[in-house]
Structure formats: structure tokens, C-alpha cells
C-alpha positions as CSV (number, residue, x, y, z in Angstrom):
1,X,-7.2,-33.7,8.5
2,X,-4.9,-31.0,9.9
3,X,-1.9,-31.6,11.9
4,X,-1.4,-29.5,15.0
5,X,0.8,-27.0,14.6
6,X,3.9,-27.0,16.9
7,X,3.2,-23.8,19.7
8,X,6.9,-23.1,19.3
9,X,6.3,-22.5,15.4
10,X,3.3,-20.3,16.7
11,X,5.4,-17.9,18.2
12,X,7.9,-18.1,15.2
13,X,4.7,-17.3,13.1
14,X,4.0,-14.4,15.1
15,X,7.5,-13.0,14.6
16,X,7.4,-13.7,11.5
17,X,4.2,-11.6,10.7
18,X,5.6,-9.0,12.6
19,X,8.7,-8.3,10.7
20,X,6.1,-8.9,7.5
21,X,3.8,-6.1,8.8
22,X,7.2,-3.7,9.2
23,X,8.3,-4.6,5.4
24,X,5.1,-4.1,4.2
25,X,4.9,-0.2,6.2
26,X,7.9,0.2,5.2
27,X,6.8,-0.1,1.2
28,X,4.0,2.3,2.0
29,X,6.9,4.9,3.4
30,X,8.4,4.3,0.2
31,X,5.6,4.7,-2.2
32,X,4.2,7.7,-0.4
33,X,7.8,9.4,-0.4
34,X,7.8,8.3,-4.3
35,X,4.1,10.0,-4.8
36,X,5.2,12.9,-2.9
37,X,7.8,13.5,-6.0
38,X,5.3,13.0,-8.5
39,X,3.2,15.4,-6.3
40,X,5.5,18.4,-6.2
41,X,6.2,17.4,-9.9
42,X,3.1,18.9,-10.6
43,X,2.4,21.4,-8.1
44,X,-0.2,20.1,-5.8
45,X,-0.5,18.3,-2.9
46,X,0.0,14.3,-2.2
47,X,-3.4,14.0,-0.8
48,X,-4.7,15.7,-3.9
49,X,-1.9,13.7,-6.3
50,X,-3.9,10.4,-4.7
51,X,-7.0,11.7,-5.8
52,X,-5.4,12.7,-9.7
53,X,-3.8,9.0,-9.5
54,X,-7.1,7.2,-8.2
55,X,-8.7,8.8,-11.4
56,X,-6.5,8.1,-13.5
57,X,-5.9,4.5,-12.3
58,X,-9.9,3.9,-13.0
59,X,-9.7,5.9,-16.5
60,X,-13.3,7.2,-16.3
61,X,-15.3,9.5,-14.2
62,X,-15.5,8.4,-10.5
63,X,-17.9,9.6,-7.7
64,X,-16.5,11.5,-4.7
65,X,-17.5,8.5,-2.4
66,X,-15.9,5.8,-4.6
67,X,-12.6,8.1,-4.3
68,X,-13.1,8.3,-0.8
69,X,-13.6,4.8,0.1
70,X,-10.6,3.3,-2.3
71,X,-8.5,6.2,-0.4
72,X,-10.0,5.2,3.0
73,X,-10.7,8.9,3.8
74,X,-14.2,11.0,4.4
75,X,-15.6,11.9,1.8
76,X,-15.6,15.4,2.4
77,X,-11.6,15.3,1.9
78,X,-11.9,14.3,-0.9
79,X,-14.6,17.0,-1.7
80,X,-12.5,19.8,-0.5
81,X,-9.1,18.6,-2.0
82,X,-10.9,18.1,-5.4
83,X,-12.7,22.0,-5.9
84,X,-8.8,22.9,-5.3
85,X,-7.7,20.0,-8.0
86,X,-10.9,22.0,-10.2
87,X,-9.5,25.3,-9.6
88,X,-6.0,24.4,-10.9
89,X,-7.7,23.2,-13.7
90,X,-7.0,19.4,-13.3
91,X,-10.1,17.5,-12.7
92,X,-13.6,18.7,-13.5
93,X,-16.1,17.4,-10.9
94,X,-20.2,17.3,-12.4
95,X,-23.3,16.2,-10.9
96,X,-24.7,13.3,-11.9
97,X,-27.4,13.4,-14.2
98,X,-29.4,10.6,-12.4
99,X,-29.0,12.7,-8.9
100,X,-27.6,16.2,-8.0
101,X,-26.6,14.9,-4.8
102,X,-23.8,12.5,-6.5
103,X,-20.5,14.7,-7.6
104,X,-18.4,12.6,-10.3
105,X,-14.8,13.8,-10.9
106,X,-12.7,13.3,-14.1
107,X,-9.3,14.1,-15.1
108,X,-9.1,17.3,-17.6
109,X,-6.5,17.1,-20.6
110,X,-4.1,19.1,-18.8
111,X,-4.1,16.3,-16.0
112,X,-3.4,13.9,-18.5
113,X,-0.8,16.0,-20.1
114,X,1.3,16.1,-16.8
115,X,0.7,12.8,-16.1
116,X,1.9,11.2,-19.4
117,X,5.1,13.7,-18.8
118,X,5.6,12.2,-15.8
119,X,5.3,8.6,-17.3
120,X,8.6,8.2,-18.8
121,X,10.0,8.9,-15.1
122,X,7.3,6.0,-13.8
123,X,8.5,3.7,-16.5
124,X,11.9,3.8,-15.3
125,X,10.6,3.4,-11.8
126,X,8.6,0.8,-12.9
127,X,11.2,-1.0,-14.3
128,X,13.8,-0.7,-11.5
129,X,11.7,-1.9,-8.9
130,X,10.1,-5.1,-11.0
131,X,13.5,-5.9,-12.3
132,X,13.5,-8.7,-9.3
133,X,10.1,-10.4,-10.8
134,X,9.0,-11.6,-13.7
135,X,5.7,-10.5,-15.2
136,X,4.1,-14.3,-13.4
137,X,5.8,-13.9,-10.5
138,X,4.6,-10.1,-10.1
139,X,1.4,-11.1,-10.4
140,X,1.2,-13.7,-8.4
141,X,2.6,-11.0,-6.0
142,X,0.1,-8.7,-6.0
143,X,-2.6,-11.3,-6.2
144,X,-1.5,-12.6,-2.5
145,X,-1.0,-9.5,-1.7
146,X,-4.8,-8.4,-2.2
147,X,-6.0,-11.4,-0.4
148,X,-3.9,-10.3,2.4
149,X,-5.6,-6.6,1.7
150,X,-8.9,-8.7,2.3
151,X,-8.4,-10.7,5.0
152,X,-6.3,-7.5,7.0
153,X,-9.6,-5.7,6.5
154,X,-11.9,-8.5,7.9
155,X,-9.5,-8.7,10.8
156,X,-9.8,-5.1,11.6
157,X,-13.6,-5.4,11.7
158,X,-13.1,-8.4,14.0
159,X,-11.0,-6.7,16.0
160,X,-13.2,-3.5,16.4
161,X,-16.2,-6.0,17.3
162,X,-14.0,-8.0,20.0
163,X,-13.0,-4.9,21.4
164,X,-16.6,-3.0,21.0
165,X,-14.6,0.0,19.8
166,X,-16.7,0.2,16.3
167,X,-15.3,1.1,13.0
168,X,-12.1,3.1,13.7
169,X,-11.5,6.2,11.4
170,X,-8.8,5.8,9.3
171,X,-6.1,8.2,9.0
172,X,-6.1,11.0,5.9
């Protein structure tokens, strides 16, 4: 059986998540400003470096609407940003052979060749931020963290239903 929570630790709770939910934007600030580096690195865009990292990050050949959904923008962003990602000569987008209608993107070599000259800068990234953890603890990290992912995006939905608003767009 539970014990009833004290209403004072409630509003405590409250605060508390609060000044959680500004850390955790304030990480995003960081990691955008830090893919906005990597992004000019190579000459493009950071809503088109998100696509050339979400590719990368799955190592094989992703539809448009897989990219769009793990980047929580439309899919005809991501269709847009990528023909000017094909032009530049970094990812090479083909149509499915089981249906035309399905576009799936991959990284060219010259991708991977900026990226991995990019990598020993990310390394040393890497290893300045994660100095704080250990590899357990890091994981253990990011594993609450995606629960939290999860049960943030059930909330919005709940939210949205209370309020009758519907899915909200989310922002690009």
C-alpha cells in the first residue's frame, strides 16, 4: 500500500519539476548551439545537419517519414531539406523498390568523410561532457531519461485530449 503523499511535498514536487523542465531546455539550447557548429562545419544548414546526424545515427538507409517522425517535423521538411542535402552531394535519396511512393535517404561517402573529420572534435566533446559519469551511471542516465521521453509524450497526448485541442504541430 501507498502512503499519502504530504500536499506540501506536492507543491515542492511541482517546483521541483519545474526547475527540471528548465535544465532539461536548457541542454537542448546547448546541444542545438553545439549542432549548429558542426552544421557550419560543413556548410549546410542545422535543420539539414539533423537530418545528415539522424542518418548517420541509424547507419543504413532511412525513409523520409522515419526521419520526419524521430525529428518531430513534416515530412515534407524533411523532403525539401534533403533534395538540397542531394544536391550538395551528401545524401542520395531512392525510391523504394517495394513502392515509388516511399523515398529512402542514405549518407554518400563524402558525408561520411566530413563527418569522421568532424569526429575527433565530437570525441573531445564527448569526453568533456561525460567526464562527470561513468560509463553505468551514463547509462542509467539516458535510460531514465527515455522513460521520461515516453511518459512526456503520453502526457502531451493527454493533455491535447483534456483540452480537445488535438495533436499540436510541433515546431521545425
Amino acid at each position: 500500500m501507498q502512503m499519502p503523499r504530504d500536499p506540501g511535498s506536492l507543491a515542492e514536487d511541482g517546483a521541483l519539476m519545474r526547475r527540471f523542465g528548465w535544465e532539461v531546455v536548457a541542454i537542448s539550447l546547448h546541444l542545438d548551439r553545439l549542432h549548429s557548429f558542426q552544421a557550419h562545419a560543413l556548410g549546410i544548414s542545422v535543420p539539414q545537419f539533423k537530418i545528415v546526424a539522424t542518418l548517420a545515427h541509424a547507419g543504413a538507409r532511412m525513409p523520409v517519414t522515419a526521419v520526419s517522425k524521430v525529428l518531430h517535423v513534416a515530412p515534407s521538411f524533411v523532403t525539401t531539406q534533403s533534395k538540397a542535402l542531394e544536391k550538395r552531394g551528401l545524401i542520395c535519396r531512392e525510391p523504394s523498390a517495394d513502392d515509388a511512393r516511399i523515398v529512402n535517404m542514405s549518407l554518400t561517402a563524402k558525408a561520411h568523410a566530413l563527418l569522421n573529420a568532424l569526429a575527433s572534435q565530437q570525441r573531445i566533446v564527448d569526453d568533456f561532457i561525460s567526464v562527470e559519469f561513468g560509463s553505468g551511471e551514463l547509462e542509467a542516465l539516458t535510460g531514465k531519461l527515455a522513460v521520461l521521453k515516453r511518459k512526456l509524450e503520453k502526457a502531451c497526448l493527454k493533455v491535447a485530449a483534456d483540452l480537445d485541442i488535438g495533436a499540436v504541430p510541433s515546431q521545425t
